[in-house]
N, C-alpha and C positions, 0 to 999 in steps of 0.2 A: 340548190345543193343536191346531189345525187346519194344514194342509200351507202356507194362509200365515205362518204365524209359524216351521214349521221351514225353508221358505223364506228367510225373510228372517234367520235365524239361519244358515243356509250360508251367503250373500250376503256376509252381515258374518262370519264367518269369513275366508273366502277373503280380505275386503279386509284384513285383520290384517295386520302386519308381520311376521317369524321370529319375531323377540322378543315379539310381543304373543304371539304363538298358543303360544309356551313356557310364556308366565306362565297362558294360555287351560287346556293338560293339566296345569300342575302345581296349577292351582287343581279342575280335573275329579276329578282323584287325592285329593287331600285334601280334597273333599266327597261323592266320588261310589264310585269303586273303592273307598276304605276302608271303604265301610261294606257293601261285598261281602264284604269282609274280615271284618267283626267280625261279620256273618251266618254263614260258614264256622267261625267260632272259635265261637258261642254251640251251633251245631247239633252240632260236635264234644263241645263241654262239656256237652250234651246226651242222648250218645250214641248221637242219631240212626246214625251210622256205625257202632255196633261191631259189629252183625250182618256187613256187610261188610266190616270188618276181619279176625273171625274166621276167616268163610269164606275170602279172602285168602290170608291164613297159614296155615288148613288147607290148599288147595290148593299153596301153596308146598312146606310139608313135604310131603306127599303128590307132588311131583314134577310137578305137574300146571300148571305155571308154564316161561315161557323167560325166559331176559334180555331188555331190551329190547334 
Protein backbone atom coordinates (compact mmCIF):
# COMPACT_ATOMS: atom_id res chain seq x y z
CA UNK A 1 0.00 0.00 0.00
CA UNK A 2 1.65 3.44 -0.84
CA UNK A 3 1.18 6.65 1.57
CA UNK A 4 -1.55 7.59 -1.24
CA UNK A 5 -3.92 5.06 -0.35
CA UNK A 6 -3.22 5.38 3.38
CA UNK A 7 -3.89 8.92 2.69
CA UNK A 8 -6.95 8.58 1.29
CA UNK A 9 -7.96 5.90 3.84
CA UNK A 10 -7.49 8.75 6.74
CA UNK A 11 -9.38 11.21 4.57
CA UNK A 12 -12.48 8.87 4.39
CA UNK A 13 -12.12 8.15 7.99
CA UNK A 14 -12.27 11.29 9.25
CA UNK A 15 -15.36 12.08 6.72
CA UNK A 16 -17.26 8.90 8.72
CA UNK A 17 -20.15 9.79 10.88
CA UNK A 18 -19.74 8.48 14.98
CA UNK A 19 -21.76 5.84 13.85
CA UNK A 20 -20.01 4.87 10.68
CA UNK A 21 -16.47 4.98 12.52
CA UNK A 22 -18.32 2.49 15.40
CA UNK A 23 -19.36 0.10 12.93
CA UNK A 24 -15.51 1.10 11.20
CA UNK A 25 -13.68 -0.60 15.01
CA UNK A 26 -16.19 -2.88 15.63
CA UNK A 27 -15.69 -4.44 12.19
CA UNK A 28 -11.28 -3.80 12.72
CA UNK A 29 -11.85 -6.08 16.02
CA UNK A 30 -13.56 -8.84 14.42
CA UNK A 31 -11.16 -9.02 11.44
CA UNK A 32 -8.05 -7.61 12.66
CA UNK A 33 -7.36 -7.53 16.82
CA UNK A 34 -8.94 -11.08 16.94
CA UNK A 35 -6.60 -12.81 15.18
CA UNK A 36 -3.79 -11.08 17.56
CA UNK A 37 -5.72 -12.91 19.74
CA UNK A 38 -5.75 -16.32 18.51
CA UNK A 39 -1.81 -15.65 17.51
CA UNK A 40 -1.37 -15.12 21.52
CA UNK A 41 -3.63 -18.33 22.24
CA UNK A 42 -1.72 -20.77 19.48
CA UNK A 43 1.82 -19.44 20.87
CA UNK A 44 0.64 -20.10 24.57
CA UNK A 45 -0.73 -23.79 23.33
CA UNK A 46 2.53 -23.97 22.05
CA UNK A 47 4.54 -23.22 24.90
CA UNK A 48 6.36 -20.89 23.51
CA UNK A 49 6.03 -18.94 27.08
CA UNK A 50 6.49 -21.65 29.60
CA UNK A 51 10.34 -20.96 29.90
CA UNK A 52 9.00 -17.50 31.15
CA UNK A 53 6.42 -18.54 33.03
CA UNK A 54 8.60 -20.69 35.01
CA UNK A 55 11.13 -18.23 35.54
CA UNK A 56 8.17 -15.93 36.79
CA UNK A 57 7.12 -17.93 39.43
CA UNK A 58 10.41 -18.97 40.42
CA UNK A 59 11.16 -15.50 40.89
CA UNK A 60 7.88 -14.75 42.67
CA UNK A 61 8.50 -17.61 45.15
CA UNK A 62 12.01 -16.58 45.54
CA UNK A 63 10.72 -13.09 46.72
CA UNK A 64 12.36 -11.40 43.82
CA UNK A 65 8.89 -9.92 42.65
CA UNK A 66 6.75 -6.51 44.07
CA UNK A 67 3.20 -5.91 43.53
CA UNK A 68 2.27 -4.01 40.88
Amino acid sequence: MNLNAVQEIEHAIDALTPDQREELYVWLDEHYLQTGDMQLKAAIDAGRFDDRITRALADHKAGRTEPL
